[in-house]
C-alpha positions in Angstrom: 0.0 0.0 0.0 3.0 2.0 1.3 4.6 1.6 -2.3 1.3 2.3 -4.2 1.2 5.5 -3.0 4.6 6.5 -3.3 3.8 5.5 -6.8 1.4 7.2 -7.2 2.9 11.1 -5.4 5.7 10.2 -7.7 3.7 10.5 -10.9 1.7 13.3 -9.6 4.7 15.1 -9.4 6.4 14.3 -12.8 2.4 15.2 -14.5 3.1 18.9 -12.5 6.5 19.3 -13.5 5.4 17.9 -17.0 2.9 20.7 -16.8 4.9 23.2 -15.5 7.9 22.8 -18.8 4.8 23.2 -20.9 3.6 26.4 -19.9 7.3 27.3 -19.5 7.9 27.0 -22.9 4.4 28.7 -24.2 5.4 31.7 -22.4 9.3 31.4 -23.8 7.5 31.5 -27.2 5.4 34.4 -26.6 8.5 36.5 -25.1 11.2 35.4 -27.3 10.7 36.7 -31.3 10.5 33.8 -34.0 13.6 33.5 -36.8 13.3 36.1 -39.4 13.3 33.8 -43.0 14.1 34.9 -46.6 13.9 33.1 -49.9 17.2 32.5 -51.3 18.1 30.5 -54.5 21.0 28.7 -53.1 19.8 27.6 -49.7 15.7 27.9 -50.3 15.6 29.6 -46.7 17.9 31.6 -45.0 17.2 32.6 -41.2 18.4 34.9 -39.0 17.7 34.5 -35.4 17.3 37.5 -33.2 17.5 35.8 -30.0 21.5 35.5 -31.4 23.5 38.4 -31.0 25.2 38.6 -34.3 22.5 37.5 -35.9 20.4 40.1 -34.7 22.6 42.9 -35.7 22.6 41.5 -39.0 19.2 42.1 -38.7 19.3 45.5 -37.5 21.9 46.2 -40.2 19.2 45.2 -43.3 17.0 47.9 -41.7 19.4 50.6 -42.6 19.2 53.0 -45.7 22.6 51.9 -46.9 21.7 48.4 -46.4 18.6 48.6 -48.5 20.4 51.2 -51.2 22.2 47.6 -51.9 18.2 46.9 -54.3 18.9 49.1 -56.7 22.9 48.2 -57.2 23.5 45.7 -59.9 25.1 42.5 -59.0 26.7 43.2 -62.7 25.1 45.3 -65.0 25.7 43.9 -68.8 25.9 40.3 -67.6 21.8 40.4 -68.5 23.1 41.2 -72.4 24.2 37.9 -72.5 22.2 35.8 -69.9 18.8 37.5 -70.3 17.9 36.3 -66.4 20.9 37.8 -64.4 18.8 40.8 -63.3 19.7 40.5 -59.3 21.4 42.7 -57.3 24.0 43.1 -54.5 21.3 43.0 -51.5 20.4 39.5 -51.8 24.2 38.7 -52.2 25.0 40.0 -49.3 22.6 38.7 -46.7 23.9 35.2 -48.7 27.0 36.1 -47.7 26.0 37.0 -43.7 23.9 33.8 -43.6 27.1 32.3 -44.4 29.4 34.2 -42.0 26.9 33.1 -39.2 26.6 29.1 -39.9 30.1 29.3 -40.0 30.5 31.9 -36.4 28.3 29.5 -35.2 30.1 25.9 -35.6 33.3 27.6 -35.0 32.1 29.1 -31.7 31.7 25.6 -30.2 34.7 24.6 -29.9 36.6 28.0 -30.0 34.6 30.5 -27.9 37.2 32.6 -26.6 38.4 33.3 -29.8 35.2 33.6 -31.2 32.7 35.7 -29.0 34.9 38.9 -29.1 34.6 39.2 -32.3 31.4 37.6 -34.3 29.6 40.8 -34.1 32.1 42.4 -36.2 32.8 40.1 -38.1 28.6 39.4 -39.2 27.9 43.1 -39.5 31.5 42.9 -41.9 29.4 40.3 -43.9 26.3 42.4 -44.7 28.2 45.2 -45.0 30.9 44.3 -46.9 29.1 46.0 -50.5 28.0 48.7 -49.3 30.7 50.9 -51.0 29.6 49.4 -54.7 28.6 52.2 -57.1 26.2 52.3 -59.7 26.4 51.3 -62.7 27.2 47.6 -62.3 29.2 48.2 -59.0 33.0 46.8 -60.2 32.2 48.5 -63.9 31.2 52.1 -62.0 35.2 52.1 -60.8 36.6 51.6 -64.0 34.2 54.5 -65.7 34.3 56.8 -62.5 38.0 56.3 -61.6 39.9 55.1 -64.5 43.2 55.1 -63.3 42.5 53.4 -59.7 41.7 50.1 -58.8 38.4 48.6 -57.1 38.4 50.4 -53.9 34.6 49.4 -52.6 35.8 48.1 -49.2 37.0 52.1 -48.6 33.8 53.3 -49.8 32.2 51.2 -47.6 34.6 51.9 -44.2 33.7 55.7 -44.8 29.9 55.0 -44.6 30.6 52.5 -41.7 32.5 55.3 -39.7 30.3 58.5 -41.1 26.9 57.1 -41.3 25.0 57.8 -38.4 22.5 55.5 -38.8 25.1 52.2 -39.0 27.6 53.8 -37.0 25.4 54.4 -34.3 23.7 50.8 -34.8 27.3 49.4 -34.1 28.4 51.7 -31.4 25.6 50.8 -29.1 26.8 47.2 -29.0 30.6 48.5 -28.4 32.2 51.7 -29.0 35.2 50.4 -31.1 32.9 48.3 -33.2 32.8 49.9 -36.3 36.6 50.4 -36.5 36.8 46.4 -35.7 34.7 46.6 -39.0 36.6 49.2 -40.7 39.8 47.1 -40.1 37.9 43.4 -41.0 36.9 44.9 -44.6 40.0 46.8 -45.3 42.0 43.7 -44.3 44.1 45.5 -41.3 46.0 43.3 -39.0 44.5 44.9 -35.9 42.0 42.3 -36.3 42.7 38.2 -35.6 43.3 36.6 -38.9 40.8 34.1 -39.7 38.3 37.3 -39.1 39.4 38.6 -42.8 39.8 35.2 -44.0 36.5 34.7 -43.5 35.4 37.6 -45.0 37.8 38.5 -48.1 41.0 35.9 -47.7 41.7 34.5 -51.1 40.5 31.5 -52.0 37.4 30.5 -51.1 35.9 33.1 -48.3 31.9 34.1 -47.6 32.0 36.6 -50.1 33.1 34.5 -53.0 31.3 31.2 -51.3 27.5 33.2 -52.5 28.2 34.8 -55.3 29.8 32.2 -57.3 26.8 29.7 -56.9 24.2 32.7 -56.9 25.4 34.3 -60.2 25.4 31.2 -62.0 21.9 30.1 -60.9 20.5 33.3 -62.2 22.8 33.1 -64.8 21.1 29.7 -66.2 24.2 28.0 -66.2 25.6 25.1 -63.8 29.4 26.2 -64.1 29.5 28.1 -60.4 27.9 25.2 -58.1 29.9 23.3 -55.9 28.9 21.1 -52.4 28.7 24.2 -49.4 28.0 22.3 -46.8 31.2 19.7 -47.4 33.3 22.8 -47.4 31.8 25.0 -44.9 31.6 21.8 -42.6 35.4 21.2 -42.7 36.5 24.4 -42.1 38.4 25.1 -38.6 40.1 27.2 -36.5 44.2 26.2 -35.8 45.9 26.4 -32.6 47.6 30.2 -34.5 44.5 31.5 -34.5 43.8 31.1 -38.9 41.1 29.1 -40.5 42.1 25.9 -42.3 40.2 23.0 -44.3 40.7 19.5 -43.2 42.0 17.7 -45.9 39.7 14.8 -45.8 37.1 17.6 -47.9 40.2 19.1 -49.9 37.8 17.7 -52.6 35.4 20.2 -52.0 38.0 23.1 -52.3 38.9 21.8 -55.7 35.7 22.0 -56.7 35.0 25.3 -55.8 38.4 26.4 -57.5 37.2 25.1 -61.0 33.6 26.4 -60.1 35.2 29.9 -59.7 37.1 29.8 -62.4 34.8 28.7 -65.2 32.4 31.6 -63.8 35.3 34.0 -64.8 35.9 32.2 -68.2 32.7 31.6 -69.1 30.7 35.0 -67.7 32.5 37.6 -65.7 35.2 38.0 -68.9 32.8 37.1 -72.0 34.2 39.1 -74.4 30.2 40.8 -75.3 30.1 42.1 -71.6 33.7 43.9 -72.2 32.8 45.2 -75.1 29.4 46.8 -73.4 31.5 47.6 -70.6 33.5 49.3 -73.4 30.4 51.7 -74.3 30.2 52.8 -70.5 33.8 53.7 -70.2 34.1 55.8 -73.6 30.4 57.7 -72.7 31.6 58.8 -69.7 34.9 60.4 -70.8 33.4 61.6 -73.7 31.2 63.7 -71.3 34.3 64.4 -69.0 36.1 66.0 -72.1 32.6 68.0 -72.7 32.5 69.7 -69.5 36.3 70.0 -69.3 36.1 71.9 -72.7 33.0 74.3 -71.1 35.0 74.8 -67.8 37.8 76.0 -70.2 36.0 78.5 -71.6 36.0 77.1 -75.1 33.2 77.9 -77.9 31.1 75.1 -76.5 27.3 75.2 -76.5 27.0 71.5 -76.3 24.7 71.2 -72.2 25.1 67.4 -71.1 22.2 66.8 -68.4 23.9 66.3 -64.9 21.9 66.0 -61.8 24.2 67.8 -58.7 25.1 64.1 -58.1 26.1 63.4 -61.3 28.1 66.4 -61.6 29.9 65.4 -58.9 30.6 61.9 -60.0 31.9 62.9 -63.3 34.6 65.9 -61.6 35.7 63.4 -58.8 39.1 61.9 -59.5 39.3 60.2 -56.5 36.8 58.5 -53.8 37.0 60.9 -51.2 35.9 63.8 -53.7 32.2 61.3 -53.2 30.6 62.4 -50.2 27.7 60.4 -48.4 24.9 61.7 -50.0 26.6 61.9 -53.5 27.3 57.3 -52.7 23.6 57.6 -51.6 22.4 58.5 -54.8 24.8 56.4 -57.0 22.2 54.0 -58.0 21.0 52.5 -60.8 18.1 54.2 -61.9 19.6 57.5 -61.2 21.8 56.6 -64.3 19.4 54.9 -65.9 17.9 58.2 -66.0 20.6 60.0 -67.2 21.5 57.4 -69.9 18.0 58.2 -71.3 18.6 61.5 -71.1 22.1 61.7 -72.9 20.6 59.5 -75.7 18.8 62.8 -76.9 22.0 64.5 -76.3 23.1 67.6 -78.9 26.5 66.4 -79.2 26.3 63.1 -81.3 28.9 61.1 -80.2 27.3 60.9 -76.8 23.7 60.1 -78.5 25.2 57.5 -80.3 27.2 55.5 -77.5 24.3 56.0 -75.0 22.0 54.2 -78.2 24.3 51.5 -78.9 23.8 51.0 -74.2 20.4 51.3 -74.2 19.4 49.2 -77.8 21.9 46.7 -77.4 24.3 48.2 -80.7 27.6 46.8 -78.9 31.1 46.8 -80.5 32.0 43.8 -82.3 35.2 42.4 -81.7 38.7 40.7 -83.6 40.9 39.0 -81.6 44.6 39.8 -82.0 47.7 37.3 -80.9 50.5 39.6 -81.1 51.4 43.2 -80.5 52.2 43.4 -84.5 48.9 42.3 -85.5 47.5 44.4 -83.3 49.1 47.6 -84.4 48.4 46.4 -87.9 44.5 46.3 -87.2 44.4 49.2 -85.4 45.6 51.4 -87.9 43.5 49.4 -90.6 40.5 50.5 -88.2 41.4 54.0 -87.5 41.9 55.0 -90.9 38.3 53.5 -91.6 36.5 55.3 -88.9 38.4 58.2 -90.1 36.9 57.9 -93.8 33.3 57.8 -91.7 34.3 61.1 -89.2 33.8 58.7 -86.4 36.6 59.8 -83.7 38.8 56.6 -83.1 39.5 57.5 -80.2 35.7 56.8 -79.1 34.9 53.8 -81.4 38.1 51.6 -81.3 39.6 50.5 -78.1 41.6 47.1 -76.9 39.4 45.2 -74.4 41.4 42.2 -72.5 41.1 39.4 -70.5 43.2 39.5 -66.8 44.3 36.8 -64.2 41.8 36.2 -61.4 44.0 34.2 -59.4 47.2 36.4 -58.5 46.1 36.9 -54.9 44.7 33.5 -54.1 47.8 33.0 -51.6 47.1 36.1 -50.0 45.0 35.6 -46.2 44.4 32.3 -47.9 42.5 29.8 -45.8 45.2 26.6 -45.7 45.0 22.8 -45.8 45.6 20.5 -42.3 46.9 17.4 -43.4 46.4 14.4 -41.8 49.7 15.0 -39.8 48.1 18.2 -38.2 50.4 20.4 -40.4 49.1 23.6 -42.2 50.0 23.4 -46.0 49.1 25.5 -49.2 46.6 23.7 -51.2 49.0 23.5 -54.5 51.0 21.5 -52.1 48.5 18.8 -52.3 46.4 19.4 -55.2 48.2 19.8 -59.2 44.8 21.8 -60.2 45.5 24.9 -57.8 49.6 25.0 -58.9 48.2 25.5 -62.5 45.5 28.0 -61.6 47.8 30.1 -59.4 50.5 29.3 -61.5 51.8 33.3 -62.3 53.1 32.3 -65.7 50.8 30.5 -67.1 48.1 32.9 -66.2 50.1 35.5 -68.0 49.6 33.4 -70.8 46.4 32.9 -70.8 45.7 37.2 -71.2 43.1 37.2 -74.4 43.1 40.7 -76.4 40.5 41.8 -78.6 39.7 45.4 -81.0 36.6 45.9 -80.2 34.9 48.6 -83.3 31.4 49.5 -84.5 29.9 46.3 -86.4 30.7 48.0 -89.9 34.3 48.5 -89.5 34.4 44.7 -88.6 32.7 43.8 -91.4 35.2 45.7 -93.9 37.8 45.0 -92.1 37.3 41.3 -92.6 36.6 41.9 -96.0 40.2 43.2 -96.9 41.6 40.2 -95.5 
């Protein structure tokens, strides 16, 4: 009997307890917010949790006016010429690339968390922030039309709105006052920072910039060239004992897929020789204008008005990025020179009608590929003396478009390989594929060159062959 109703005050107490975990966790569930989800063409769903820290700044980030400027930038803006789908644009990239940095802040934290916790706010907010300095048009093409002469500097553009936009700055400062410096120094690649923070974000190799775009672009693309197995990298990836990231080698694999991926994308997309030559059209439009308003500013007999806005007058007279102030990046967006392209095509002066046409309708340069310095002299001056004999100015209707390396600065920040020893290698230590990608060389070699003219000059041209 004794037993019986120990029995039976046993149970009634598990049934309460039972009870009380149940209400415990429908009041947990009203207090605490629910995972914010997004579509996403890689993963389906992506989710950020705001019950995480990091994850909830990313989430605070999105909310910002910088953050959602990222709509109306072009992932790349002529790609669409050639694959009629690739219309998407650096916001969805770059929560891709945070959902990334956080899976990975996440599994690394478990077995690293003093490493770790200091700096996974930084290094999230990094991810969602790292394209915020990308320019319209076509964000790496508005460099080479806006500042000719200097390379991709994005990451700068994007530490000055870090440290002089109130609204982010701010956002980051309430969670630590150094935190947008920490974020500053991540993107810019500063050693104040540990090093698997930058490796993460922009190392060579494979990184959490790279790891989304190359997969995203080629799904919107149509083409299967940039897909490669995530989750067998992103799975193996660890943190050494000297604080840098490494891949075990049992998925080195995985890397070498990724490598190819990358590299076919750039083969097969980023350098197709019709997305130079529109690139082409952008480049000579906008120093055709330059020369405009240099001529008016000279005082010459100039009557010739090109339609600026006060931000596009101060795009085309900077020469450098900090001649951009915020508002100016603010406004460089796509359909702000959308607009102005429209505009131009009515323009008085008919060189710039005619380039910002050929944009707008498609009417791209045709190209002739040259394999020596002789034969490219030779065709040059076939070409020139034809657009001469048509008063079209060569120097606005012939140009030499090329092909570059994409693998010179694979070895810098590079994630490495642990072997099955436990020692850190280089992966063309272990893997033939990535000594011939990286190979300096041979990627020399491999520089294609093309004339790129106006259809008709092609056509004679080949004719007099």
């Amino acid at each position: 009997m004794i037993l019986l109703l120990a029995l039976i005050v046993q149970y009634r107490h598990q049934k309460h307890n039972q009870h009380q975990e149940i209400s415990r966790s429908i009041v947990l569930k009203k207090i605490l917010p629910e995972p914010i989800s997004f579509a996403d063409v890689v993963h389906q769903t992506i989710s950020f949790d705001p019950n995480i820290s990091e994850q909830k700044l990313v989430l605070d980030l999105i909310e910002t006016p910088f953050a959602q400027r990222l709509r109306d930038i072009s992932q790349s803006v002529n790609t669409k010429l050639v694959y009629m789908f690739y219309e998407h644009s650096r916001f969805g990239h770059s929560l891709g690339t945070a959902y990334l940095a956080c899976q990975l802040l996440t599994k690394l934290e478990q077995n690293n968390p003093k490493e770790i916790i200091p700096y996974k706010e930084a290094v999230a907010a990094a991810a969602i922030l790292h394209d915020i300095g990308h320019l319209a048009p076509g964000s790496h093409l508005a460099f080479k039309i806006w500042f000719p002469h200097l390379p991709d500097q994005h990451e700068h553009l994007a530490s000055k709105i870090i440290m002089q936009d109130p609204c982010i700055n701010q956002l980051l400062r309430k969670r630590s006052h150094n935190l947008p410096q920490m974020v500053s120094d991540i993107l810019l690649g500063k050693p104040s920072t540990p090093l698997w923070c930058r490796q993460l974000i922009s190392g060579g190799g494979w990184n959490v910039d790279r790891g989304n775009w190359c997969i995203v672009d080629s799904i919107m693309a149509g083409v299967s060239y940039g897909h490669y197995n995530i989750p067998a990298l992103t799975g193996s990836i660890q943190l050494t004992k000297g604080g840098s990231l490494a891949l075990r080698e049992n998925r080195l694999d995985a890397m070498v897929h990724f490598a190819v991926s990358r590299h076919a994308m750039y083969r097969q997309i980023y350098q197709h020789r019709v997305l130079l030559s529109a690139d082409l059209l952008y480049t000579l439009l906008i120093k055709r204008i330059r020369e405009l308003i240099g001529d008016r500013s000279k005082k010459r007999k100039n009557k010739i008005k090109i339609l600026a806005d006060e931000t596009m007058q101060s795009a085309l007279k900077a020469r450098k990025l900090n001649d951009l102030n915020l508002d100016n990046i603010y406004a460089m967006r796509e359909s702000w020179f959308r607009y102005h392209l429209n505009c131009w095509q009515k323009s008085d002066d008919p060189i710039v009608s005619d380039l910002a046409d050929r944009i707008i309708n498609r009417r791209l340069f045709k190209t002739i590929k040259v394999n020596s310095d002789y034969e490219l002299k030779k065709i040059s001056t076939m070409a020139e003396r034809e657009l001469k004999n048509r008063n079209l100015d060569p120097r606005y209707y012939q140009s030499v478009i090329s092909t570059k390396t994409v693998h010179a600065s694979e070895r810098k920040q590079s994630i490495k390989l642990l072997d099955n020893s436990g020692k850190l290698l280089n992966f063309e230590e272990k893997a033939a594929i990535f000594r011939a990608l990286t190979d300096d060389s041979r990627n020399l070699s491999e520089v294609n060159r093309w004339l790129a003219v106006p259809s008709e000059i092609k056509q004679l041209l080949e004719s007099k062959k």
